[in-house]
N, C-alpha and C positions, 0 to 999 in steps of 0.2 A: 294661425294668429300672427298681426305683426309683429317682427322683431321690438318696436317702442311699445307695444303693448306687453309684451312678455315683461319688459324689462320693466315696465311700472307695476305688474304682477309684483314681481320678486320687490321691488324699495317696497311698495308700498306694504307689501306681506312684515318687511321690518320694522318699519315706523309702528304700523300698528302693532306688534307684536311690544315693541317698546313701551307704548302706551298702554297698552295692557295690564303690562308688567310694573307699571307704576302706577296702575288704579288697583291692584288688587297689594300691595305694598303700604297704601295710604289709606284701604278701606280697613283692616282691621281698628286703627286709632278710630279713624270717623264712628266706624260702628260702637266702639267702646262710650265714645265721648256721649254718643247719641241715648245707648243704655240708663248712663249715668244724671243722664235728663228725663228719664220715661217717667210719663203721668201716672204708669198703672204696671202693676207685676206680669200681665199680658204684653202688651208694648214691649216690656226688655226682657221677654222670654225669644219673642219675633227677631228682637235684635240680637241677644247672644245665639239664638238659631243661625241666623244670618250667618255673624261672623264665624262660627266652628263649619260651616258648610262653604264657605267661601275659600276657607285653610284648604279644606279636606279638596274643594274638586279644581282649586284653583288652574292646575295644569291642563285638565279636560276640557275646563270652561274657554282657556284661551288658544287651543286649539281648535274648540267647533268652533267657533265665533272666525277664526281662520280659516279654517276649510270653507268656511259658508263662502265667505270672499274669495276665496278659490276657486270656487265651482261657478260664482257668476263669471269669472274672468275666462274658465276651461269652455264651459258653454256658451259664451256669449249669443245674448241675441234667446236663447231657449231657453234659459233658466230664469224663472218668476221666484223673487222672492215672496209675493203677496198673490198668489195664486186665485184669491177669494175676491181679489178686486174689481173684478171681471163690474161689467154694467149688467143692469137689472135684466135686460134682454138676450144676456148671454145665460143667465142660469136656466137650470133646471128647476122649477118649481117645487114640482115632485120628489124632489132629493133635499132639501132645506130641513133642517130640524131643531130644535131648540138648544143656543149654546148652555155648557155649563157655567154658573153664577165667577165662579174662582177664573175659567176661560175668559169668561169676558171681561171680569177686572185687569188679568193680565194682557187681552189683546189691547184695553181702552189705552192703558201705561205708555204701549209699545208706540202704540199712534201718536200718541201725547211727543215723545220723544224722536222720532220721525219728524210730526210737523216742527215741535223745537230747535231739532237739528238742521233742517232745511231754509227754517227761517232764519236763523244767525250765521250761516255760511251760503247766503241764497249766492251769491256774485263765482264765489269760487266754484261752487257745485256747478251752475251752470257753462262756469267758462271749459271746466273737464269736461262736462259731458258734450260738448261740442268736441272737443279735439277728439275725446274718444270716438262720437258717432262719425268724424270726418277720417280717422284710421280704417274705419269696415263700413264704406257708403253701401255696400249690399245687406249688413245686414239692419233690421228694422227694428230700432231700440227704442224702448218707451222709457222714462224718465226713470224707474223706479227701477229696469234692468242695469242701466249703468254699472261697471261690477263695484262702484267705490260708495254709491247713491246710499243716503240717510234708509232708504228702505231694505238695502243689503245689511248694511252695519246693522241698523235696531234690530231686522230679523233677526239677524245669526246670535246678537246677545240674547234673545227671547227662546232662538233652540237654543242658546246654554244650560238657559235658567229653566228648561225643561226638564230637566234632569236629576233637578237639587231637592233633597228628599226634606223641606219642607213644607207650610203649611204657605197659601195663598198670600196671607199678611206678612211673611220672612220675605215671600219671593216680589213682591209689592217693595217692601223695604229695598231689595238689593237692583232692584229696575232703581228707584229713588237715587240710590247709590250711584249708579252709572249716569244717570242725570247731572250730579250733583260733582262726581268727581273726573269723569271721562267725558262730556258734549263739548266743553267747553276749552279743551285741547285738541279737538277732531282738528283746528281749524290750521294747525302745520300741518296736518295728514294731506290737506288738501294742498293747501300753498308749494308744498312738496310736488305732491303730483302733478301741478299745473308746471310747475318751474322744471322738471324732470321733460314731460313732452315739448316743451320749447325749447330744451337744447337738445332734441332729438329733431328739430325743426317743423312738429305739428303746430300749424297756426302759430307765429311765433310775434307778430304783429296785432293776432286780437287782444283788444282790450278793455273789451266790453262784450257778455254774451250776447248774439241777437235774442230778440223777443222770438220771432218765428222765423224757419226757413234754414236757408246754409248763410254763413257768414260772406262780407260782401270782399269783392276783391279776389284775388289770386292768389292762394296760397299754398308756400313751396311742400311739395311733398317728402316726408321722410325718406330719406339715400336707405335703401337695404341695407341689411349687415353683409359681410360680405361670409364666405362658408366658412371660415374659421371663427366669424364671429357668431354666427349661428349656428357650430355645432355647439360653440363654449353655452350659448345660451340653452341651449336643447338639452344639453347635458346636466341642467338642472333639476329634471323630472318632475317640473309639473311647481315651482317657483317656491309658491309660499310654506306647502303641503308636502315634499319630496316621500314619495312612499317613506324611506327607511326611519322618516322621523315621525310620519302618520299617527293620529292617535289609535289604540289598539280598541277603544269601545265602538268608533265609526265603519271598522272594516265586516263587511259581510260575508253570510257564512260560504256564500258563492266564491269570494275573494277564498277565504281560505283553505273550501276544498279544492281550488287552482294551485294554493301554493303547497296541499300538501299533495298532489298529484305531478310536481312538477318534476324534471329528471335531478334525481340525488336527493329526494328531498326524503325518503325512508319514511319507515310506519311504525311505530309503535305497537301496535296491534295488526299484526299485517292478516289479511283476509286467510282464509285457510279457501283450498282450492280445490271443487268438486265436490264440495260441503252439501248435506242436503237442506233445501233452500229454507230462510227463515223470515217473513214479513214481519212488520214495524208490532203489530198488535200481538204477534205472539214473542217478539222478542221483549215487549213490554212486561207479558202476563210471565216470561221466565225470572225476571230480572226478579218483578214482583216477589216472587218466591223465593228467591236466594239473601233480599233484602232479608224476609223477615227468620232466614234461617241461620245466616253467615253472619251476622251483624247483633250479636248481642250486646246489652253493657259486659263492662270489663274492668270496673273499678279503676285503679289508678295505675294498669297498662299502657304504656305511649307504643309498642307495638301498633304498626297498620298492616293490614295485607293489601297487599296493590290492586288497581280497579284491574289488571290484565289477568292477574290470578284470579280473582272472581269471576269472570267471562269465561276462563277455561272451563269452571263447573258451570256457568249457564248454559255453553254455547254445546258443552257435553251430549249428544244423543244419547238412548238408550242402545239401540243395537254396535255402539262402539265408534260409530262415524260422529264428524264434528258437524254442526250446523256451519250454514255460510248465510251470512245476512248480507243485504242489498248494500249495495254501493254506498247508498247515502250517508244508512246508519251505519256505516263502518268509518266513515268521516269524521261522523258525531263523536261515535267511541274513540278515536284515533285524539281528538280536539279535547274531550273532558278528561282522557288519560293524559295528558301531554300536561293540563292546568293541573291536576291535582300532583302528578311528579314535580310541577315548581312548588307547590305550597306544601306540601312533604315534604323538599327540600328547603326549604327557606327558613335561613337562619334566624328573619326576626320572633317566629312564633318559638315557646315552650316548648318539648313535647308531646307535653299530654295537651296540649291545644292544638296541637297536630293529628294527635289523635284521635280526639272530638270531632273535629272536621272531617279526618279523615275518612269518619264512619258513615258520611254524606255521600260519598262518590257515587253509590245505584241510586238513591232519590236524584241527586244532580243530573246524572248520566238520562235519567229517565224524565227529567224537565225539558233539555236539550233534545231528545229525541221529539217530544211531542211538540215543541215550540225552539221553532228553528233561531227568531228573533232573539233569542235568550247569548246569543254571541253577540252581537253588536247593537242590542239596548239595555243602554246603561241603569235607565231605571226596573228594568226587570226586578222582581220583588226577588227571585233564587239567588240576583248577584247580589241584591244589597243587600240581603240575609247575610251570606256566606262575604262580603263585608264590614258589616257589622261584627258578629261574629272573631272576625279576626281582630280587626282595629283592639277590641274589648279585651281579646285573648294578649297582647303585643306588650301591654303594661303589668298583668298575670305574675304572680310570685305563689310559690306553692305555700298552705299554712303551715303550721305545725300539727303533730297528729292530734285530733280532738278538737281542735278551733274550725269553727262553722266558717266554710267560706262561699257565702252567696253568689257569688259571680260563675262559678264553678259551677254549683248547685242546679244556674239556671241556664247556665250552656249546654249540662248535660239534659237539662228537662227537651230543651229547643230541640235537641238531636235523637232526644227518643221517640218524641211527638212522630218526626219526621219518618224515621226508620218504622217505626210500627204502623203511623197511619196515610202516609202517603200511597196514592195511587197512580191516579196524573190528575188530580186538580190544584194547580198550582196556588190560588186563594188561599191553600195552607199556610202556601209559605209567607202569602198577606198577610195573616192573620199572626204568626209567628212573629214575622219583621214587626208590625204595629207591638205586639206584645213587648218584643224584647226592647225595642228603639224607645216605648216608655220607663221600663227598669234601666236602661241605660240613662235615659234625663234624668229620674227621679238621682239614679248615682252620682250623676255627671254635677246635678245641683249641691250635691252633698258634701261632696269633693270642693268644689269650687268656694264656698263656705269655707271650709276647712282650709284652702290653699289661700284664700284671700287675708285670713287670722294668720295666719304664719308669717304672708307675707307682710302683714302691717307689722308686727311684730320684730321682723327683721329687721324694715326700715326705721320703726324705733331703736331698735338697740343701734342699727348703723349713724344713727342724728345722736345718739349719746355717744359713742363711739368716738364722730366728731368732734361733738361739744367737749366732750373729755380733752380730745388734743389741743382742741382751739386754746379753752382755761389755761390747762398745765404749760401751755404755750405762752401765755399771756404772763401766768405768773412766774412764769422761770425768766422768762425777759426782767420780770420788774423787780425779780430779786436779786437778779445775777449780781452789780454792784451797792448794793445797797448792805447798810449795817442797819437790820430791825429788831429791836427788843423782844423776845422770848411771846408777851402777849401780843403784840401786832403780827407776830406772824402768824402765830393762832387762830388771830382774827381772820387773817387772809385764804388761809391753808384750808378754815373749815366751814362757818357758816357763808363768810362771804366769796367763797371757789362756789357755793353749793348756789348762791344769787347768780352767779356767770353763768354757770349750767344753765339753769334756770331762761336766764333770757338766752343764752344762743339757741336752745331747744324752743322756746316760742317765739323768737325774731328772727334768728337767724343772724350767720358772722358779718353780712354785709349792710344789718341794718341801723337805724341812727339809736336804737336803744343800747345798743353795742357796744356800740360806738363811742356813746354816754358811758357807761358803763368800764370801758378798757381806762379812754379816760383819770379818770374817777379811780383806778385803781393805782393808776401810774401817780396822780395827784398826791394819794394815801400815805404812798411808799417816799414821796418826796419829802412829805410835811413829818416824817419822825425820822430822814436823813436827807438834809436838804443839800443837795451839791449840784453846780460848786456854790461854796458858802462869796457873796458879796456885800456890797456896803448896803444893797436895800431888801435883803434877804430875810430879814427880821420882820421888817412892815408889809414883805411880798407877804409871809408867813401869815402874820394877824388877820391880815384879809381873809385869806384863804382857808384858814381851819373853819369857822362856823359855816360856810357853805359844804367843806369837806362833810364834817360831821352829821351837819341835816342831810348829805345824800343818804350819806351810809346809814344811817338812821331809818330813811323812808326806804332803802332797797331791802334792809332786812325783816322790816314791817312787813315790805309786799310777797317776802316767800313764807308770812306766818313765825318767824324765827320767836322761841321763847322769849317774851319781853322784859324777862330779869335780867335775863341773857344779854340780849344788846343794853340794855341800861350798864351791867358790871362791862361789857364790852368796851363801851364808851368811856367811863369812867377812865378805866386802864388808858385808853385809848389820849387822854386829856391829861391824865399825870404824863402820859409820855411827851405831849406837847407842853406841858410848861417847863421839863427840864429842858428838851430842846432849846427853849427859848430863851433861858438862863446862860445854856451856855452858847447863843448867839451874843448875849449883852456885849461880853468879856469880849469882842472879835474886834481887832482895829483895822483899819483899809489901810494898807501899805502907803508909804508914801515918796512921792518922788526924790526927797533928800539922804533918804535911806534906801540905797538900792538894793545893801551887803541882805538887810533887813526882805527885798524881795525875794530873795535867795534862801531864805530860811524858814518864809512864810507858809510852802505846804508842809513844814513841819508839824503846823497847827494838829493838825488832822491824825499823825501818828498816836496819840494816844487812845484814840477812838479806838484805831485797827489793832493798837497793840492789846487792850482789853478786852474785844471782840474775839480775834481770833482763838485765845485760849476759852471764851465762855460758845465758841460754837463748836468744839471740840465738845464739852460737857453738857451741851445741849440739847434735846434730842427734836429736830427739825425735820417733818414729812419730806417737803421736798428736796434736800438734797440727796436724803436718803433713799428717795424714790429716785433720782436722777444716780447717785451710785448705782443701786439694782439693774437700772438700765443699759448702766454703759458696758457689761459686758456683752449684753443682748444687742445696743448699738454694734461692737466690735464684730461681733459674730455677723449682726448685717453685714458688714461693709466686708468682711471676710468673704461673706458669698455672695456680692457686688462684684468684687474683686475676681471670682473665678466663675461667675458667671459666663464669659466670652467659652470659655473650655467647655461647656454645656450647653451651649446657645439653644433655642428651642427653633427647630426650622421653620421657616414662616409659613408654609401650608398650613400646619396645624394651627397657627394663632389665628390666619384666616378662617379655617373651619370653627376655632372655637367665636368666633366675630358672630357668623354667622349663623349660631346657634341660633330656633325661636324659642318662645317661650310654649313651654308643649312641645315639646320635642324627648321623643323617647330614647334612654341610653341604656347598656348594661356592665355594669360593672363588674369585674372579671377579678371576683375574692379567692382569694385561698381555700377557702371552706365550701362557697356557694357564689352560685353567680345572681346580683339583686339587679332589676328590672326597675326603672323611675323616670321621673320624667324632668324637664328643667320647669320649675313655677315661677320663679322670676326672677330678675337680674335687679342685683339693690346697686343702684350707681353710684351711691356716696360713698361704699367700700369696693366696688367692683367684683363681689363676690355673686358666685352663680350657685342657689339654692335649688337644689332636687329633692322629690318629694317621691314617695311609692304612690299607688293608687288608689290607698286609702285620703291619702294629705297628709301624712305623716312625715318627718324630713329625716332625710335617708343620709343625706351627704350633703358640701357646701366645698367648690372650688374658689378659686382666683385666677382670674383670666389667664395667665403663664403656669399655674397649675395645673388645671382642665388640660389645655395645651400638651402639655409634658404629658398628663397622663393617658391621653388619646396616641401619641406618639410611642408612646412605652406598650400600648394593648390593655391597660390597667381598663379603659373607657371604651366603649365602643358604641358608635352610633348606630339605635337601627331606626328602619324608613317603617313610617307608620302610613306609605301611602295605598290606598285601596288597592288588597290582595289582587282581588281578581283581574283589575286592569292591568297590574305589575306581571300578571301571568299570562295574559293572551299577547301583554307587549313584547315579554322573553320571547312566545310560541312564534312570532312574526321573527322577531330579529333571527330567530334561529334557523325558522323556513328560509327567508331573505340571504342567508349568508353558506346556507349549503345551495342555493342557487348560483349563486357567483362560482362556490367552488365547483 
């Protein structure tokens, strides 16, 4: 391949990778938004399908959708993305068979999305697939081979969406999705690659694709790298795709009996040697046997016995010699004992969900032996059993003795089914998956319920929360210098604090009712201590009080307030303004011949405070006594403001807690027991992150620099709720890979 080719492999492998990474970032919201507008309880089943299958395979997804692009760029010229395009003259007749209804909505989508794509970057597509076709004049490229072509991309998302264990209508939805959030950014993918071959010097003067033929004129051809720059590029292994980061569901079982045959790569099950010989059908009919003798239930034992212990009693002859089974099946075994020692060992499962599992190893073992495909396809019904299975297990808290725990109940059903009736028709484990993946929706729905009431519920109490500070905010402002009479503060303190709630909870602090409102209160507080006192402060006054009164009037009407109630309110309210206003009469404005006289004029005002302050002693006034209560609580804040810096919380962890989702599972690391939950949702107006166990019950509730700390201290720990089985073929690679090197 040429060196400018490689090296548009590798950008362009990032660009899209990026893009990926931001359509499946902005497709949860869409999805949610989309839900929350469905015409029908089918509609937003399809869409919260959607969205919990896009969470779960998001990493899978954007790696085959990579590889796909990979493998047009590694093959160039012989990889067809659209294999079936062929003209009518090219097919086989006799080989044509009727699509399925669900197939053909999905291939219609793809086309849909192809032509769309093609159409609004028609200028840029064709100007690449010229430099490309002019990089390899030998080899013979039809439009749709290009490795970047609207017919690569749509495929490879259409093998993604092959995989996702919904129903026709979810997988409809999430093509939609890709329409809708990814076509319409393809178009730096391209402008990129166009501008990458031109300063590699492919065609660097077109600027118009031809219609047909080669472009006209001379054009200079790409300078080689020279051998240091193409070992640097070589040594990339393959650009977008590099084995060591490969997805582990793609790799086949050919690939990994290479890798565990390679030098240093050791056996788990190493062959016994001179064995008398064992074929696939009777290693099957032994296995059978020991399934149904070595595998009983066991009640609430987390005890496993290893799949290697078990093979010694099958592989046992009678006259004392071991069996030796064929090469293949000794690969199989080498490969399913290798997965179930990671999910043995994996600390996100429980034990005894470890052990429920682990009682699957000869049904599994015996899946893999009769269907090889069962390692590198993902939708295999055995792998998404046994991840199901886990996922369900990962949230799991034991009861207490005598409390019925359904989840439990029907783990254990799924894995006796298995053990007792298993032979090799794998349609069991159809049937099982279908069974369980409904009791899972039906819970998943019940939950969701339950975590969505919690969640409103939070974000109410966090908008009173709020409102509460905004008020006591508001009123502590408009009391701080003011001198108010015993009933006006009454007034303010109790039904009319309870009107401010009131509207910051249905307007909110930034709206004009508020706003009215804050107002209106500062008004209040003026009109029964008016400062500072002037010469038109009396006639300001007269105006002002019967609009004051009709507000306050109509706001305590409008929260329902007892109407005796504000009638004696008012009253009070109005004796306190006509003494005011009496003793405005008595006030003379200073005057300029008297200046000794300006000097002694805010004298005026001394007898007010001097009467006040001994009547707010024998008082008794909410809020300052609620501001007393506070301020040793303020102290103590600022106390550990203050020594905050001595404790700092290291920024990893704040980043880790950032990037917490919602649905994300943790375990909490108690004295007593360790509880299992998940996060359900982040209420932003307090910053507090609410966890829930699996029922919807709320377990715990951090704050962003708490979580923090506590993740930091071991108090929290996060575990990966991502599909067991791929986390475990991706370990069995990384570790084959790595005693290679050594």
């Amino acid at each position: 391949m040429p060196g400018a080719l490689l090296r548009l492999r590798d950008a362009s492998g990032r660009a899209l990778e990026t893009l990926l990474s931001e359509f499946f970032d902005g497709s949860d919201d869409a999805l949610f938004n989309l839900a929350d507008k469905a015409g029908s309880n089918q509609e937003q089943t399809a869409y919260f399908d959607a969205m919990r299958e896009l969470r779960l395979r998001r990493k899978h997804m954007s790696l085959s959708i990579l590889q796909w692009v990979s493998r047009a760029f590694n093959e160039l010229g012989r990889f067809d993305p659209m294999p079936g395009s062929r003209g009518l003259n090219e097919v086989d007749q006799d080989s044509l068979t009727l699509m399925d209804h669900g197939e053909l909505e999905q291939r219609v989508a793809i086309d849909n999305l192809i032509s769309k794509l093609r159409n609004r970057h028609t200028e840029a597509i064709r100007l690449l697939a010229t430099r490309v076709a002019h990089l390899v004049p030998d080899v013979k490229l039809a439009e749709r081979q290009m490795p970047l072509s609207p017919e690569v991309i749509c495929t490879g998302l259409g093998e993604a969406c092959g995989d996702l264990d919904i129903d026709i209508r979810a997988k409809l939805v999430v093509l939609k999705l890709f329409d809708r959030l990814l076509i319409n950014r393809l178009e730096s993918l391209y402008q990129q690659a166009n501008r990458l071959l031109v300063s590699e010097g492919v065609l660097p003067d077109l600027k118009r694709a031809p219609i047909g033929g080669k472009p006209e004129g001379q054009a200079r051809r790409p300078v080689p790298p020279s051998a240091g720059q193409a070992g640097a590029v070589m040594s990339n292994h393959g650009g977008l795709t590099p084995p060591d980061s490969a997805d582990a569901s793609s790799v086949t079982f050919t690939e990994l009996s290479a890798l565990l045959h390679q030098e240093g790569a050791g056996s788990v099950y190493p062959q016994a040697s001179g064995g008398q010989p064992l074929d696939t059908r009777n290693l099957m009919s032994r296995l059978g046997q020991l399934q149904q003798t070595v595998l009983p239930a066991n009640g609430s034992s987390t005890q496993v016995v290893s799949l290697a212990s078990l093979l010694q009693q099958a592989l046992a002859a009678e006259n004392g010699v071991r069996y030796s089974v064929q090469q293949v099946d000794n690969d199989v075994i080498n490969l399913v004992t290798m997965l179930f020692d990671f999910i043995l060992e994996d600390r996100q499962l429980p034990p005894l969900m470890k052990a429920l599992i682990g009682r699957l190893q000869i049904p599994v073992l015996k899946v893999a032996l009769c269907d090889r495909s069962f390692f590198n396809r993902g939708g295999h019904p055995a792998r998404k059993l046994l991840n199901e299975l886990a996922m369900a297990g990962i949230g799991w808290n034991e009861k207490p003795a005598g409390q019925r725990d359904p989840l439990r109940e029907k783990i254990e059903s799924v894995v006796e089914r298995l053990v007792t009736e298993f032979t090799d028709n794998v349609d069991l484990f159809t049937e099982l998956l279908k069974d369980f993946s409904h009791f899972m929706d039906l819970d998943r729905r019940r939950r969701e319920l339950v975590e969505q009431r919690l969640k409103d519920a939070e974000e109410g109490r966090a908008r009173q929360e709020r409102a509460k500070v905004a008020v006591d905010s508001l009123l502590e402002q408009s009391l701080a210098q003011a001198e108010v009479p015993a009933s006006v503060e009454t007034l303010l303190l109790e039904p009319w604090r309870k009107y401010l709630q009131w509207v910051n909870l249905r307007e909110g602090d930034d709206s004009e009712l508020w706003n009215k409102a804050a107002e209106l209160t500062r008004k209040l507080v003026w009109s029964v201590d008016p400062r500072p006192v002037e010469a038109g402060t009396r006639a300001e006054l007269l105006r002002a009080i019967p609009g004051i009164v009709d507000e306050l009037r109509a706001g305590l009407h409008s929260i329902s307030w007892d109407p005796f109630a504000i009638d004696n309110a008012i009253r009070d309210l109005e004796l306190t303004h006509v003494d005011v206003l009496q003793r405005l009469v008595a006030y003379r404005e200073p005057t300029p011949e008297a200046p000794e006289a300006n000097a002694v004029k805010p004298e005026l005002k001394a007898p007010a405070e001097e009467v006040s302050l001994p009547e707010a002693a024998d008082t008794p006034m909410p809020a300052p006594e609620a501001t007393g209560s506070e301020a040793p609580a303020a102290a103590a804040e600022s106390a550990e403001t203050a020594e905050a810096p001595a404790a700092e919380i290291p920024p990893q962890w704040l980043a880790q807690a950032d990037r917490l989702r919602v649905g994300s599972w943790i375990e909490l690391q108690g004295q007593e027991q360790k509880i299992r939950c998940k996060l359900a949702a982040v209420i932003k107006a307090t910053g507090k992150y609410i966890f829930v166990n699996r029922n919807g019950a709320k377990v715990a509730e951090y704050l962003r620099d708490d979580l923090a700390s506590a993740m930091a201290a071991g108090e929290v720990a996060l575990l990966d709720d991502g599909l067991i089985f791929d986390r475990a073929l991706e370990s069995i690679i990384d570790n084959l890979r790595h005693s290679r090197r050594d």
